[in-house]
N, CA, C and O atoms as CSV, one atom per row, in Angstrom:
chain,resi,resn,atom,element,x,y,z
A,1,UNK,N,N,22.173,-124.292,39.711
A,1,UNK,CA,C,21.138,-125.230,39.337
A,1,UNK,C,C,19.975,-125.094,40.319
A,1,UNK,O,O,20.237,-124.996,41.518
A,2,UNK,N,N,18.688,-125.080,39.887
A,2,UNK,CA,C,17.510,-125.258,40.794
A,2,UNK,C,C,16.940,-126.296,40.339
A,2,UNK,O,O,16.913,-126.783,39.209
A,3,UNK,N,N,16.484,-126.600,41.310
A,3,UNK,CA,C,15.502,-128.342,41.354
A,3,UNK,C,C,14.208,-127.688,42.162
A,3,UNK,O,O,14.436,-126.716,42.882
A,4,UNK,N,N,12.890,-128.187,42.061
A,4,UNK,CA,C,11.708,-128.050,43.015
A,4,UNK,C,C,11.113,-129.472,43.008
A,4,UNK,O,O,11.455,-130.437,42.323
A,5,UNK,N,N,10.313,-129.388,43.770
A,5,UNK,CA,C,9.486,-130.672,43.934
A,5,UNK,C,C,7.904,-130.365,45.157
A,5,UNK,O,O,7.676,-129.199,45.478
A,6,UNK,N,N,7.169,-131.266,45.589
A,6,UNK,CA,C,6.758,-131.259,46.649
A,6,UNK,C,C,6.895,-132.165,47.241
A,6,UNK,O,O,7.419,-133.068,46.589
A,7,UNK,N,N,6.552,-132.530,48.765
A,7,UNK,CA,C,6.336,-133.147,49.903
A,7,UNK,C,C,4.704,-133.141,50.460
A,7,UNK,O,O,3.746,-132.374,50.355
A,8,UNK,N,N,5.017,-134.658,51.212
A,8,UNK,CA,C,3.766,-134.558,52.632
A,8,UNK,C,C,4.447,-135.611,53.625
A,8,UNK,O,O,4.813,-136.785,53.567
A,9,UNK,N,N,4.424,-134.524,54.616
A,9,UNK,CA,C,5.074,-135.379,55.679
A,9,UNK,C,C,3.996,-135.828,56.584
A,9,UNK,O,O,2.974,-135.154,56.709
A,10,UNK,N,N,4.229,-137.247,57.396
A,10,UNK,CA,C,2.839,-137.913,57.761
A,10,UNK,C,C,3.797,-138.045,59.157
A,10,UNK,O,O,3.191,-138.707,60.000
A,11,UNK,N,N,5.254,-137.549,59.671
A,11,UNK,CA,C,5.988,-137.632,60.882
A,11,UNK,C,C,5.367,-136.565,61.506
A,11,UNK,O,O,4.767,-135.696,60.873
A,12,UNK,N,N,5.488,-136.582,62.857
A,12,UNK,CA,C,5.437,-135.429,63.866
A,12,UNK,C,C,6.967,-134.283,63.568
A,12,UNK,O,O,6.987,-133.074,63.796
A,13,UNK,N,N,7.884,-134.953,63.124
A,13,UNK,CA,C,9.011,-133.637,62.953
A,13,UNK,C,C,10.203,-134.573,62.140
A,13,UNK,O,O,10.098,-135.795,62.031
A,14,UNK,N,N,11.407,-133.746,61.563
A,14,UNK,CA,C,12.169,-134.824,60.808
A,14,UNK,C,C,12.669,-135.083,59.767
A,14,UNK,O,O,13.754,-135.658,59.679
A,15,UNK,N,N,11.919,-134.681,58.710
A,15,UNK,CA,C,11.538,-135.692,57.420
A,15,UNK,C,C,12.520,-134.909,56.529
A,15,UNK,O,O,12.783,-133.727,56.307
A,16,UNK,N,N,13.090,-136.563,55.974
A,16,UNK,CA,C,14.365,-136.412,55.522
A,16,UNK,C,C,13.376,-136.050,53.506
A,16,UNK,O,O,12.529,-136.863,53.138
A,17,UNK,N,N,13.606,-135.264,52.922
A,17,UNK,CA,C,13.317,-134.895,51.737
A,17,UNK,C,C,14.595,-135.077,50.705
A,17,UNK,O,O,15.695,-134.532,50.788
A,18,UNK,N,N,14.078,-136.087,49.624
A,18,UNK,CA,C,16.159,-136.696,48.623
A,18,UNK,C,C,15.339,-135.787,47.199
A,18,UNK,O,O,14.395,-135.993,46.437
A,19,UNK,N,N,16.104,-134.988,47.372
A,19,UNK,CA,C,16.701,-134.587,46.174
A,19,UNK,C,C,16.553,-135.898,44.403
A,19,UNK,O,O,16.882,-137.078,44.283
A,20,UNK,N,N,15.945,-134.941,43.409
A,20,UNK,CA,C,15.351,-135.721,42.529
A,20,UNK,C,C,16.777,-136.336,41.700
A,20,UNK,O,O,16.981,-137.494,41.336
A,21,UNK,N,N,17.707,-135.069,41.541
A,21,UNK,CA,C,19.179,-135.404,41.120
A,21,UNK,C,C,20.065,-134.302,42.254
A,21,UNK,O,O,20.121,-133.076,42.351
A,22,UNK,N,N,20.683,-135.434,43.004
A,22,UNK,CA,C,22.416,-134.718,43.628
A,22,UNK,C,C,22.659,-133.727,42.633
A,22,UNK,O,O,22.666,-133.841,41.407
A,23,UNK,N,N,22.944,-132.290,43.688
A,23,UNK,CA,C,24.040,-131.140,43.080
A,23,UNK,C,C,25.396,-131.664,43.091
A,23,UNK,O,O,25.716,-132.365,44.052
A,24,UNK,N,N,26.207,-131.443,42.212
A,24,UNK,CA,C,27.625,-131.729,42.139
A,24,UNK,C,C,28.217,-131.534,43.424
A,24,UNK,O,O,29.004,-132.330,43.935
A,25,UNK,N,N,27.827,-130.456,43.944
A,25,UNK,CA,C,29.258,-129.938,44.848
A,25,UNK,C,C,27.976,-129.751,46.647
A,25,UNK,O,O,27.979,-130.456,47.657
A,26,UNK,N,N,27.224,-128.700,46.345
A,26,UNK,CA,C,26.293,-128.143,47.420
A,26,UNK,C,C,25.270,-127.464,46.669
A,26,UNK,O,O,25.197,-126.954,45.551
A,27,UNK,N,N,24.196,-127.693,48.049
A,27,UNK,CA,C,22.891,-127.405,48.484
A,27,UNK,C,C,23.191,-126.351,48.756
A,27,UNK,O,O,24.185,-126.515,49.463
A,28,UNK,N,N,22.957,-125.044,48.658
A,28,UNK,CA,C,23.023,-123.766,49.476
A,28,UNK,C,C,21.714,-123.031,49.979
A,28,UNK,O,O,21.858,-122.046,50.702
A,29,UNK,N,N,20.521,-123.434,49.655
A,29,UNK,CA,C,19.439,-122.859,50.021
A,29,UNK,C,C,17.979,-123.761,49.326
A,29,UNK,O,O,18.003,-124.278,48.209
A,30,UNK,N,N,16.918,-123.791,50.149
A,30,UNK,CA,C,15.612,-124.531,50.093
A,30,UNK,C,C,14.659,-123.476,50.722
A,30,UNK,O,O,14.873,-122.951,51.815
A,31,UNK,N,N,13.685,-123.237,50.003
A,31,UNK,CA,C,12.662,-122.678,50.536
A,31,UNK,C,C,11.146,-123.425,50.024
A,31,UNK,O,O,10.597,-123.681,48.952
A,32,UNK,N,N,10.827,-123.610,51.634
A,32,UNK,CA,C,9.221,-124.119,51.549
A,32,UNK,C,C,7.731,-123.649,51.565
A,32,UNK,O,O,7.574,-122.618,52.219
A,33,UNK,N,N,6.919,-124.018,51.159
A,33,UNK,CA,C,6.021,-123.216,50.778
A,33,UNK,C,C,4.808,-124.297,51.614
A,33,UNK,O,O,4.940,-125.512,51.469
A,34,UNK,N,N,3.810,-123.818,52.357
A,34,UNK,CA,C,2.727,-124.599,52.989
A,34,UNK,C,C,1.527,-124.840,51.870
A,34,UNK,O,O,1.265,-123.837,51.206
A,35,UNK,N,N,0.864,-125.876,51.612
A,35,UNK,CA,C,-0.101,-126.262,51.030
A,35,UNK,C,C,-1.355,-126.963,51.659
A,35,UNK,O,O,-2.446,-127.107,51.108
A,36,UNK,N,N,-1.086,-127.266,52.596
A,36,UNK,CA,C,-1.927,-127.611,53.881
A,36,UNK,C,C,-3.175,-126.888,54.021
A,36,UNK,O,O,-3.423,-125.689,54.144
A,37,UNK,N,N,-4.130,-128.265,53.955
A,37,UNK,CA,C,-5.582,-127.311,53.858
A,37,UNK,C,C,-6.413,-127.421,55.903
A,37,UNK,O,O,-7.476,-127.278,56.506
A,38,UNK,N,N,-5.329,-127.675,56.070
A,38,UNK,CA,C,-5.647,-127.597,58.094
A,38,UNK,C,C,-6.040,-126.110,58.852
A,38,UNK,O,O,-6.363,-125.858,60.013
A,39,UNK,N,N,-5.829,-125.102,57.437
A,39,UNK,CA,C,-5.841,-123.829,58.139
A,39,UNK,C,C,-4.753,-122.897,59.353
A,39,UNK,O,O,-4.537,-121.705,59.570
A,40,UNK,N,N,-4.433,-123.765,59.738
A,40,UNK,CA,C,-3.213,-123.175,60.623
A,40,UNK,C,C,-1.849,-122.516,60.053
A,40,UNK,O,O,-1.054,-123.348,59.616
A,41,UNK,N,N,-1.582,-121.627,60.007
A,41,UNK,CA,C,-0.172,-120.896,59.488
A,41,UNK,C,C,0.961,-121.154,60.359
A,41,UNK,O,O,1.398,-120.855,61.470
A,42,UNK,N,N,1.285,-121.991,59.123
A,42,UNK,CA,C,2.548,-122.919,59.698
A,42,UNK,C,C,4.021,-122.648,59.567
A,42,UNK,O,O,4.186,-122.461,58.362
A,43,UNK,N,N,5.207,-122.527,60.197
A,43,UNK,CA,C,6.489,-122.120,59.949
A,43,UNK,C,C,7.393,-123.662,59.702
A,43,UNK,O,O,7.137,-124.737,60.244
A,44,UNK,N,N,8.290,-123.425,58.905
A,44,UNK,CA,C,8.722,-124.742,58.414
A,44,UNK,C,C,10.681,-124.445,59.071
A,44,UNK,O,O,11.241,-123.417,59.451
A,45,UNK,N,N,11.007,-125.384,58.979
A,45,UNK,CA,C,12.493,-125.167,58.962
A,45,UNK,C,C,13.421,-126.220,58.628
A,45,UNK,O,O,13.384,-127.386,59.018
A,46,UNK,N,N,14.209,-125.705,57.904
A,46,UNK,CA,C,15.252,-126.686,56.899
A,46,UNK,C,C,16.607,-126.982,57.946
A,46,UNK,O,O,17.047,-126.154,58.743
A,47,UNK,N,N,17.047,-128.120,57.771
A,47,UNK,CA,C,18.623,-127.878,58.710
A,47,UNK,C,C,18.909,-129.780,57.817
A,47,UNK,O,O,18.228,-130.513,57.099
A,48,UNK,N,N,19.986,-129.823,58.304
A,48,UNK,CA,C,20.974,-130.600,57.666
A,48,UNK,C,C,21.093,-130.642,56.114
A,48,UNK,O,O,20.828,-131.760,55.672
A,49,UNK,N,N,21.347,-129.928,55.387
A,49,UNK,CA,C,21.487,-129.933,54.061
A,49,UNK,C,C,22.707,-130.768,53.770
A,49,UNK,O,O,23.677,-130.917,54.514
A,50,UNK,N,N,22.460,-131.438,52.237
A,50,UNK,CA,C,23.488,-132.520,52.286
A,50,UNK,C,C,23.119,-132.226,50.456
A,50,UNK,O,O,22.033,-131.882,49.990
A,51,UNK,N,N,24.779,-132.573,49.483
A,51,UNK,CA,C,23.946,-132.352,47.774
A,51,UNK,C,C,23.136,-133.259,47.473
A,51,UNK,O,O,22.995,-133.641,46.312
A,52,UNK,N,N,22.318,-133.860,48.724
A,52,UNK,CA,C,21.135,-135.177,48.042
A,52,UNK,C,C,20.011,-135.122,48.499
A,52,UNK,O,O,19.019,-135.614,47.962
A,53,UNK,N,N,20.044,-134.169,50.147
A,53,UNK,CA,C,18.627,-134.018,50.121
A,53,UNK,C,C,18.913,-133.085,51.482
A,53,UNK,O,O,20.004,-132.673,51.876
A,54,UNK,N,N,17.547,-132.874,52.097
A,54,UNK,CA,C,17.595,-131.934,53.437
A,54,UNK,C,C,16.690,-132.389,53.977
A,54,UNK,O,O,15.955,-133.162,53.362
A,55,UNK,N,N,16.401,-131.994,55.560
A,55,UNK,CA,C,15.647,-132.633,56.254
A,55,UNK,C,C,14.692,-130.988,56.584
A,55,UNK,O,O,15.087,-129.859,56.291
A,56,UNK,N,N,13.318,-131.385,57.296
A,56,UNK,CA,C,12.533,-130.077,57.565
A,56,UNK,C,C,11.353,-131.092,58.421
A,56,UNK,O,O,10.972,-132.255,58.554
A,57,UNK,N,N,11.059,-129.331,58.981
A,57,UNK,CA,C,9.389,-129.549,59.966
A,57,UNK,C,C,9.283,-128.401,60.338
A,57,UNK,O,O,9.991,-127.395,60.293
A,58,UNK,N,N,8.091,-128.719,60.800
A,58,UNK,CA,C,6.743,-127.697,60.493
A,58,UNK,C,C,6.405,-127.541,62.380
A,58,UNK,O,O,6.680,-128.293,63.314
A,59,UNK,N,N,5.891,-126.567,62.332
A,59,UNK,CA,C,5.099,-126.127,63.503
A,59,UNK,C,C,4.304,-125.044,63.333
A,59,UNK,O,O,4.370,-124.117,62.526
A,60,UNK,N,N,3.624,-125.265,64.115
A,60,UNK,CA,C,2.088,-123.860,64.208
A,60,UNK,C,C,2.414,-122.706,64.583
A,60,UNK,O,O,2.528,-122.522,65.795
A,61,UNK,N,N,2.659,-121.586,63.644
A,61,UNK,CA,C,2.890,-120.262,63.997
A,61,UNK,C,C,2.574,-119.526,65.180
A,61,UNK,O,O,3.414,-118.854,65.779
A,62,UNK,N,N,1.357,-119.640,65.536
A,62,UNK,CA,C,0.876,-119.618,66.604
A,62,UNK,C,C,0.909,-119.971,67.994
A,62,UNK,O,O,0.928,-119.067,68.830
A,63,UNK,N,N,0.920,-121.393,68.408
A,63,UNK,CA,C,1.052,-121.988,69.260
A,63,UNK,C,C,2.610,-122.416,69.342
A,63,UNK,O,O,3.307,-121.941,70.239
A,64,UNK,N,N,3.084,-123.209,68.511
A,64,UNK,CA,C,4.602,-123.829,68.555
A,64,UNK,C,C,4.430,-125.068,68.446
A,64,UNK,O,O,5.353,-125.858,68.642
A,65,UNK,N,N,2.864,-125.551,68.020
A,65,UNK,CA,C,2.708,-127.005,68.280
A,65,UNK,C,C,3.433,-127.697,67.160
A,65,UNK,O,O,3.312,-127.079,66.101
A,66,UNK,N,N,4.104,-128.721,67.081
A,66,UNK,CA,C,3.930,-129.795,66.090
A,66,UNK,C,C,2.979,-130.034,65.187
A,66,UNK,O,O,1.854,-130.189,65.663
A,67,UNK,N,N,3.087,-130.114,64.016
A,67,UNK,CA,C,2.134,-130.002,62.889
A,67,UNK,C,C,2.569,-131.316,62.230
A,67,UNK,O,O,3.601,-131.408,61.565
A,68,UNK,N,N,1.551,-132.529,62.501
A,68,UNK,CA,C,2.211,-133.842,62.101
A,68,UNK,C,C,1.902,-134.570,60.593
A,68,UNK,O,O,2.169,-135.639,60.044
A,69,UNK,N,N,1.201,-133.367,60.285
A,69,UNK,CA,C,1.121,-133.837,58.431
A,69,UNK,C,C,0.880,-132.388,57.666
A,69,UNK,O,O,0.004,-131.559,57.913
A,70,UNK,N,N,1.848,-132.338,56.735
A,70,UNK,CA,C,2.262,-130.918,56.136
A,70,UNK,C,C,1.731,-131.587,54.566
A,70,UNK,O,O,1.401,-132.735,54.271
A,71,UNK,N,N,1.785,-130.767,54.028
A,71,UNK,CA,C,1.543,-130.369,52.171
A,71,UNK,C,C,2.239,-129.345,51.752
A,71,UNK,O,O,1.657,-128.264,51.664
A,72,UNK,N,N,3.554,-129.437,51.418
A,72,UNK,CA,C,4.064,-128.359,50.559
A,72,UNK,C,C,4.898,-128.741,49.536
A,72,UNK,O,O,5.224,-129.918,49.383
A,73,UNK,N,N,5.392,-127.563,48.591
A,73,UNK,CA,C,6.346,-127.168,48.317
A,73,UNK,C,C,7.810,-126.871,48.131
A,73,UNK,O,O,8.391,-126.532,49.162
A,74,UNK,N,N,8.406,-126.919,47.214
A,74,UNK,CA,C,9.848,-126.737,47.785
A,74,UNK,C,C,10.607,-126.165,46.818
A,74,UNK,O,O,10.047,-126.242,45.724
A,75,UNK,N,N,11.742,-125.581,46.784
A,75,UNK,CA,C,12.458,-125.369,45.642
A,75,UNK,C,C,14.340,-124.624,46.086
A,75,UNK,O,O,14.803,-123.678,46.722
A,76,UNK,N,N,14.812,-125.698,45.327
A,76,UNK,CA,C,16.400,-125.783,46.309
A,76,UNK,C,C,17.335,-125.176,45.107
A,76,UNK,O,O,16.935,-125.278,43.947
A,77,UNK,N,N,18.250,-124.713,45.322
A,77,UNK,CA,C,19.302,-123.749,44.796
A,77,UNK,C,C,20.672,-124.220,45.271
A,77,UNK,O,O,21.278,-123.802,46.258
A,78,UNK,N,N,21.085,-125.213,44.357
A,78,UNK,CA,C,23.001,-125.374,44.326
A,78,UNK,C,C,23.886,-125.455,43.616
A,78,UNK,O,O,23.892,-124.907,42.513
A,79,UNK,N,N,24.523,-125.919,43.921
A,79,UNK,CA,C,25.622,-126.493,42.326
A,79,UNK,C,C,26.627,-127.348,42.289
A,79,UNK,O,O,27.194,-127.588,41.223
């Protein structure tokens, strides 16, 4: 099953993202996409996956800074 959606996170790091409908069983993969018109090329990263939602944040490719309001994308793969 795939689900997508988007986000905007207004945290400095964190942000818990729920899932529109729970996978039965597992989450096995999310990939994010930047929409952010800040200009900075941003790296995102997913960790605690759960079949209801996952958490992610963003930082500046560049620097490593904290990026405290994102615009993206998403699209998750489970079953």
């Amino acid at each position: 099953m795939i689900q997508w959606g988007k986000f905007e996170i207004n945290k400095a790091n964190n942000s818990e993202t729920t899932l529109p409908i729970a996978f039965a069983s597992e989450l096995y993969v999310v990939v994010i996409t930047d929409q952010a018109s800040s200009g900075y090329p941003l790296v995102y990263g997913i960790y605690r996956l759960s079949s209801k939602s996952f958490y992610s944040y963003s930082r500046r490719s560049v620097t490593g800074d904290i990026e405290s309001v994102t615009f993206g994308r998403w699209i998750a793969i489970g079953h």
